[in-house]
TIKEBA-912363 format. One line per 4 residues: number of its first residue (from 1); for each residue x negated, y, z negated of C-alpha. Coordinates in nm, 3 decimals, padded with zeros to 5 digits, m for minus. Example, Ala and Ser with C-alpha at 12.3 -4.5 7.8 and 13.67 -1.06 7.14 Angstrom:
BEGIN
1 = m01.230/m00.450/m00.780  m01.367/m00.106/m00.714
This chain:
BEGIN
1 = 25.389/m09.075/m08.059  25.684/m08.973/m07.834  25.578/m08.687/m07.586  25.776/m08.374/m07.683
5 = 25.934/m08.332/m07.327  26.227/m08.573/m07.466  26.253/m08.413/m07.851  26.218/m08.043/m07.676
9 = 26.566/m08.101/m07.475  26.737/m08.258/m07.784  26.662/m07.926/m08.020  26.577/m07.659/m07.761
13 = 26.762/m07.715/m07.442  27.098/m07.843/m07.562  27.095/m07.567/m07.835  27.052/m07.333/m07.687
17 = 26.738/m07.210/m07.881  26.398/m07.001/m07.735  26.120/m07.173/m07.890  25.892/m06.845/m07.888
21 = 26.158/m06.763/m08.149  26.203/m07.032/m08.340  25.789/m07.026/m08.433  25.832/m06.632/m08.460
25 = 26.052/m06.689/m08.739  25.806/m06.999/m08.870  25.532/m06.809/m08.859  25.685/m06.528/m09.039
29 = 25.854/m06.733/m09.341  25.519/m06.934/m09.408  25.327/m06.616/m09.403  25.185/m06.636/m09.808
33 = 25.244/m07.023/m09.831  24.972/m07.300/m09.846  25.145/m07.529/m09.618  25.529/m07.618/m09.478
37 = 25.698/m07.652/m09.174  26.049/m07.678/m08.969  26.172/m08.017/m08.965  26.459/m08.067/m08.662
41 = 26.645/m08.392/m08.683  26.908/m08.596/m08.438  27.011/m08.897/m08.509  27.298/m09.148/m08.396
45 = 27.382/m09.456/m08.619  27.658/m09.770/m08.572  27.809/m10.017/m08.790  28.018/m10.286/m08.750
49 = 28.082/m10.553/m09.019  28.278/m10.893/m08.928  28.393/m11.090/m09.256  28.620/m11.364/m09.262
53 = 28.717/m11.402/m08.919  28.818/m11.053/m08.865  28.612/m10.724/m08.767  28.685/m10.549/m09.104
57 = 28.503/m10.182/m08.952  28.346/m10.035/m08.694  28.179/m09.685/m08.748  27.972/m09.421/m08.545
61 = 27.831/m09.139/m08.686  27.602/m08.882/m08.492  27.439/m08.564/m08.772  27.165/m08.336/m08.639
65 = 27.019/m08.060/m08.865  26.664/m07.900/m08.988  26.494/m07.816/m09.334  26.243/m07.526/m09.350
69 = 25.945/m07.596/m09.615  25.730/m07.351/m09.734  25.467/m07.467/m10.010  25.306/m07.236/m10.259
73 = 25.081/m07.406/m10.486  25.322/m07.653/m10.697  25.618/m07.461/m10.615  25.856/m07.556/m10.315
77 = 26.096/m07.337/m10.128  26.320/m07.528/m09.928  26.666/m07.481/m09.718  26.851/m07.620/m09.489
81 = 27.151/m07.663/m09.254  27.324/m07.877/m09.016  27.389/m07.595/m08.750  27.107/m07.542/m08.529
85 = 27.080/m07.204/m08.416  26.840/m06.863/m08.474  27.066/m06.719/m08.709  27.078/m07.026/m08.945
89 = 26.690/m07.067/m08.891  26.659/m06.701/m08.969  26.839/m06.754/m09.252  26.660/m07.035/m09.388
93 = 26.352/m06.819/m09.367  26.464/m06.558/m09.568  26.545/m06.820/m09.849  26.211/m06.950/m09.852
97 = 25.973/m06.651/m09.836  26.123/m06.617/m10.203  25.914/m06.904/m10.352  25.618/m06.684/m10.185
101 = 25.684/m06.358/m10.368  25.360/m06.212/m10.469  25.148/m06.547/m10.338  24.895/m06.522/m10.129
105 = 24.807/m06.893/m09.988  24.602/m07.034/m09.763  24.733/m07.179/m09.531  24.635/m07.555/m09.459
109 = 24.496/m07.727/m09.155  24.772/m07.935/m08.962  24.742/m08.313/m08.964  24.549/m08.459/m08.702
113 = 24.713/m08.572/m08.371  24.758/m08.940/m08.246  24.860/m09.110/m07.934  24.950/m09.415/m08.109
117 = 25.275/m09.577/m07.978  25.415/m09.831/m08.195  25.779/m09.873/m08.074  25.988/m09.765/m07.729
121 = 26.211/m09.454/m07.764  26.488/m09.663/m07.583  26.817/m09.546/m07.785  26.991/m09.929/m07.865
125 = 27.345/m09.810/m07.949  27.435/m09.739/m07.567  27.274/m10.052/m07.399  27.514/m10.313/m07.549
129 = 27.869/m10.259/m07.518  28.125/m10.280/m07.820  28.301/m10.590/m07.713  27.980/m10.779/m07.684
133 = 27.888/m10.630/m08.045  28.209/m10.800/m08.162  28.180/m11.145/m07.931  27.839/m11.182/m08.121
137 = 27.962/m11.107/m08.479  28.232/m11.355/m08.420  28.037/m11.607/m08.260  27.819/m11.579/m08.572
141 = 28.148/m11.610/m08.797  28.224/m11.938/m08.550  27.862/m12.136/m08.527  27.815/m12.076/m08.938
145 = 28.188/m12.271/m08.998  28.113/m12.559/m08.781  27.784/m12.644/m08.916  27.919/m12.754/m09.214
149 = 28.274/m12.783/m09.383  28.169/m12.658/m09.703  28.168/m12.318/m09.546  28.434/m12.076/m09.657
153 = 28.338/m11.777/m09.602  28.122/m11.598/m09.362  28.029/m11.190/m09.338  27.827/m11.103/m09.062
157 = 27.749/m10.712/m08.974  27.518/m10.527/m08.683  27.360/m10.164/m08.748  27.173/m09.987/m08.550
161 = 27.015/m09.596/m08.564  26.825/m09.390/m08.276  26.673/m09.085/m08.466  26.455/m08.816/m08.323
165 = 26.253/m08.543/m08.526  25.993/m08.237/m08.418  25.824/m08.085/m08.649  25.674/m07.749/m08.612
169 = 25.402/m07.510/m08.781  25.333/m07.163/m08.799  24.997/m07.197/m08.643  25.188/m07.301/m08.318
173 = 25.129/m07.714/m08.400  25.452/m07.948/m08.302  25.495/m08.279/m08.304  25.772/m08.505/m08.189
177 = 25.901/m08.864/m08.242  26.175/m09.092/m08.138  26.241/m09.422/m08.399  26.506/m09.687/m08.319
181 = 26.621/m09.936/m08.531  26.850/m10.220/m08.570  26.921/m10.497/m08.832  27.120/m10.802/m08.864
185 = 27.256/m10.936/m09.153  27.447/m11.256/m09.196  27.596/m11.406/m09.573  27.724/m11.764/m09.621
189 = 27.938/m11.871/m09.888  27.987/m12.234/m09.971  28.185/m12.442/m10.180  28.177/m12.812/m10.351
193 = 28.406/m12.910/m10.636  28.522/m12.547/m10.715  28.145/m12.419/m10.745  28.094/m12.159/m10.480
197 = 27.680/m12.051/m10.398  27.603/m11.795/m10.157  27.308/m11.775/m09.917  27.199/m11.494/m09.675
201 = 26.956/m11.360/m09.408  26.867/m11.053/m09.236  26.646/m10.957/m08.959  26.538/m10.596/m08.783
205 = 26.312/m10.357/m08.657  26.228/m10.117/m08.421  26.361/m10.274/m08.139  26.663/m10.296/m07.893
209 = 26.973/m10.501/m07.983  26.885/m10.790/m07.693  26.719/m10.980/m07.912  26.982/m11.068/m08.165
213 = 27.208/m11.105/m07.881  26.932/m11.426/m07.759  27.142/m11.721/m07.921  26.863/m11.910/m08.038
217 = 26.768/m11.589/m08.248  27.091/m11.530/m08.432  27.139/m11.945/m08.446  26.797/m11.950/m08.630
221 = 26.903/m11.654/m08.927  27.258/m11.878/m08.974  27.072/m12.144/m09.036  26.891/m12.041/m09.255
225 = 27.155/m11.909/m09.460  27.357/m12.174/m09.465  27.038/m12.364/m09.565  26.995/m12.121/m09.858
229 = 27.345/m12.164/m09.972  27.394/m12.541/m09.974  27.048/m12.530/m10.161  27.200/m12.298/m10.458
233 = 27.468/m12.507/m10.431  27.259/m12.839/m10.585  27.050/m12.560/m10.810  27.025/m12.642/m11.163
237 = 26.988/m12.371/m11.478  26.625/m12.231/m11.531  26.458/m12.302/m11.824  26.401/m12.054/m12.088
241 = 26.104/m11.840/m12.137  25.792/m11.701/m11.882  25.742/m11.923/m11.566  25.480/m11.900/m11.261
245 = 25.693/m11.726/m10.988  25.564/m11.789/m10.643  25.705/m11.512/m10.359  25.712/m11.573/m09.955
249 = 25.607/m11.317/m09.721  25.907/m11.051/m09.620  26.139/m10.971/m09.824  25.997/m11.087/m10.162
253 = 25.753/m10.816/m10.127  26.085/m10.579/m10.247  25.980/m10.731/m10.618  25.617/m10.543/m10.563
257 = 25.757/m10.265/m10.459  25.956/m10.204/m10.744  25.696/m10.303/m11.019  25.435/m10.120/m10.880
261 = 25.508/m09.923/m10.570  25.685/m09.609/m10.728  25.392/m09.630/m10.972  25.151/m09.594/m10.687
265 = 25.297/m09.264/m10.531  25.081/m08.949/m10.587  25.341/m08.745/m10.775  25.400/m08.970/m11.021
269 = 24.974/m08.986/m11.090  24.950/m08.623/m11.020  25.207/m08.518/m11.298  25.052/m08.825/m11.524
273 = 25.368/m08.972/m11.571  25.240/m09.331/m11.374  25.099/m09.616/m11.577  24.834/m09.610/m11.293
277 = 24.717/m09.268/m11.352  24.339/m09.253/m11.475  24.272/m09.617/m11.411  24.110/m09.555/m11.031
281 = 23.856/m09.801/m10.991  23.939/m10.034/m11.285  24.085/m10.394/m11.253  24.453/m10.348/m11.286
285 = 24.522/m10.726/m11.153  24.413/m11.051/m11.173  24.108/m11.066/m10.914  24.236/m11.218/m10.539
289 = 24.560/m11.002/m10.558  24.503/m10.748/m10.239  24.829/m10.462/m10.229  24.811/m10.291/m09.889
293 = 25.065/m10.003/m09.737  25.080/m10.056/m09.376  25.228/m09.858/m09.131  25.110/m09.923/m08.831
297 = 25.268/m10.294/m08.712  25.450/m10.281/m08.387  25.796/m10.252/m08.411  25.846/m10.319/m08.768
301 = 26.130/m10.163/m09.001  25.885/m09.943/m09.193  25.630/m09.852/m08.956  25.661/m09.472/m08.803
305 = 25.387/m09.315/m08.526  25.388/m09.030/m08.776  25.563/m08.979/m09.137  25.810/m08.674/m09.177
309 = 25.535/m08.411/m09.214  25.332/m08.470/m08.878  25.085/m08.727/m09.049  24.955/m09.031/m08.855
313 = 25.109/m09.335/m09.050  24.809/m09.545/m09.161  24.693/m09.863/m09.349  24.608/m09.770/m09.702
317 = 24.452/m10.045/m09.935  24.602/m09.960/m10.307  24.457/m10.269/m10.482  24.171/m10.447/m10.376
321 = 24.073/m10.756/m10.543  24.262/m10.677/m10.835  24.087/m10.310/m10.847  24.296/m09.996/m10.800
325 = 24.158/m09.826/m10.503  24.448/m09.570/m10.395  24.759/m09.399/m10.407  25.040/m09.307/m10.159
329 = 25.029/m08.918/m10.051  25.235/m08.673/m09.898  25.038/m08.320/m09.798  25.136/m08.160/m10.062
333 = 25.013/m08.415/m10.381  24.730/m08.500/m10.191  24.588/m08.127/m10.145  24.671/m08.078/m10.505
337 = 24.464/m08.364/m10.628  24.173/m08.294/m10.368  24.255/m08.608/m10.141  24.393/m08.640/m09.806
341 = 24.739/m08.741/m09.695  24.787/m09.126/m09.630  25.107/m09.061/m09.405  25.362/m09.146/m09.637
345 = 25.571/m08.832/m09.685  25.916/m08.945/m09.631  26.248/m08.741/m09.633  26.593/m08.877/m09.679
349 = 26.731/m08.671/m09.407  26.663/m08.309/m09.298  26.821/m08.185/m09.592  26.564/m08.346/m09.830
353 = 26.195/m08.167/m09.895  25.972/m08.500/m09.793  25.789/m08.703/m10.117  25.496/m08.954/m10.131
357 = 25.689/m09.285/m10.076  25.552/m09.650/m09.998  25.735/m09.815/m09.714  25.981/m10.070/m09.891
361 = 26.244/m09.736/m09.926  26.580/m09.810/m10.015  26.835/m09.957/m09.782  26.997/m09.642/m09.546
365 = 26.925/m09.361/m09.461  26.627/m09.347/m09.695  26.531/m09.671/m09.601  26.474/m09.539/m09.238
369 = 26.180/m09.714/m09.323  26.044/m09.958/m09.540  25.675/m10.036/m09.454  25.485/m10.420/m09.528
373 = 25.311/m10.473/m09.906  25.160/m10.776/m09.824
């Protein structure tokens, strides 16, 4: 976990803000509440996107902003703004006390610490300049054409985020984290006798752009685009009816996480509306099949230090052997169904109250983070 030093001058120092005040005000709006907290968020994204030979954009885009949370029993009282200043915090506060009206919570215990440090806090949009950004999309664009001349078309694009968050609790608890992230993407589109087939790759993590700069890096995700293309281009129809399926390791896993791993999230078994809920304990797949949420590989896509609520991300077996063992929890779902939080509340942004999610999330901004299923 980042040390706060570096989150402090991002949402203290620059703004201008006291933060005796800031947990004054906290403290004061989670007075009644069972649990909640004040969520600060920076964050600086890029993307360009190279297709056909040209650079078709370029964008930058730098939000900051916080969300105040205040939890009484089921209910949520939440607000939020992208200026970052007492009065707005202030503000905020006295919008939330309002879910507390005549509720008397206790509050709960903050999540426990960890000095875990699974990526470097470098920022990766400064380090590489914009004309070697472009050199590399079009040397893409250039490599992928000569390979082969059935190649007609080639779209290549480079994105990269550096986000930083604190959270902090009325009993005087803050955390702080700093997440980079990049990803490379690269489509080929071939064509033989008029029939066109498309193939693609894309690579990232938490990591620096340098090593998708490393020729032999980007060379290897072409090729293997190009080698997925020419091979849809000899495909034949699938026969009708049920067939075995077999899925690789990466990406496949996407297919899991949308048969099962919304199904798996606490809300969904906490408001009964999962096909999951009451079968803890009972074989739900064939035996061998092992379904595990990981958060905690070095510099992967989905793994954070801690989740959006101040919870150590974790490794979380949800089907062992074919039995259901567990579900996904944020703080709030978990207290409510007598269980502890596994570290996956997520937000979208600071404008969005944080949910139980596994760590395939959507693409963007709420895909700041999809974890492994493996």
């Amino acid at each position: 976990m980042t040390d706060l030093a570096a989150t402090d001058d991002l949402f203290f120092n620059r703004a201008g803000l006291e933060q005796g005040d800031v947990e004054t005000i906290v403290e004061k709006s989670l007075a009644s509440a069972d649990d909640g907290e004040l969520y600060l968020e920076y964050c600086q994204s890029e993307a360009l996107v190279y297709d056909d030979g040209h650079l078709k954009s370029a964008s930058f885009n730098t939000t900051q902003g916080f969300g105040l949370r205040a939890v009484c029993g089921e209910a949520i009282g939440y607000s939020h703004a992208s200026e970052l200043s007492l009065e707005a915090i202030r503000r905020a506060g006295e919008t939330v006390k309002a879910v507390g009206k005549g509720y008397g919570g206790v509050f709960a215990q903050p999540p426990s610490g960890t000095n875990r440090s699974l990526y470097a806090d470098t920022n990766p949009l400064g380090l590489v300049g914009l004309e070697d950004k472009v050199k590399l999309l079009a040397g893409v664009d250039s490599y992928a054409r000569a390979k082969d001349e059935r190649v007609c078309q080639v779209s290549t694009s480079l994105m990269g985020q550096w986000q930083a968050v604190q959270i902090l609790r009325p009993d005087g608890t803050r955390v702080g984290d700093i997440r980079p992230l990049v990803r490379f993407n690269v489509s080929v589109v071939v064509e033989k006798d008029g029939r066109m087939e498309m193939g693609g790759r894309g690579v990232g993590g938490r990591v620096i752009y340098e090593r998708y700069l490393q020729s032999e890096t980007w060379r290897a995700n072409v090729d293997e685009a190009l080698r997925q293309a020419l091979v849809n281009l000899e495909s034949v129809p699938a026969p009708a009816g049920e067939v075995p399926v077999v899925l690789g390791p990466g990406w496949p896993g996407i297919l899991l996480h949308e048969a099962i791993g919304h199904g798996l999230e606490g809300d969904f078994n906490r408001k009964k509306t999962s096909a999951f809920c009451g079968l803890m304990g009972e074989r739900i797949a064939a035996a061998g099949v092992t379904v595990v949420d990981d958060g905690t590989i070095e510099d992967r896509r989905g793994s954070l230090a801690i989740d959006d609520e101040g919870t150590s991300s974790q490794h979380t077996v949800l089907i062992e052997d074919g039995i259901l063992k567990g579900f996904l929890h944020d703080r709030m779902n978990a207290r409510l169904m007598g269980t502890l939080s596994t570290g996956n509340g997520r937000r979208q942004s600071f404008a969005h109250a944080p949910i139980p999610n596994d760590q395939y999330l959507h693409a963007g901004r709420r895909a700041r983070s999809g974890r492994d299923c493996r």
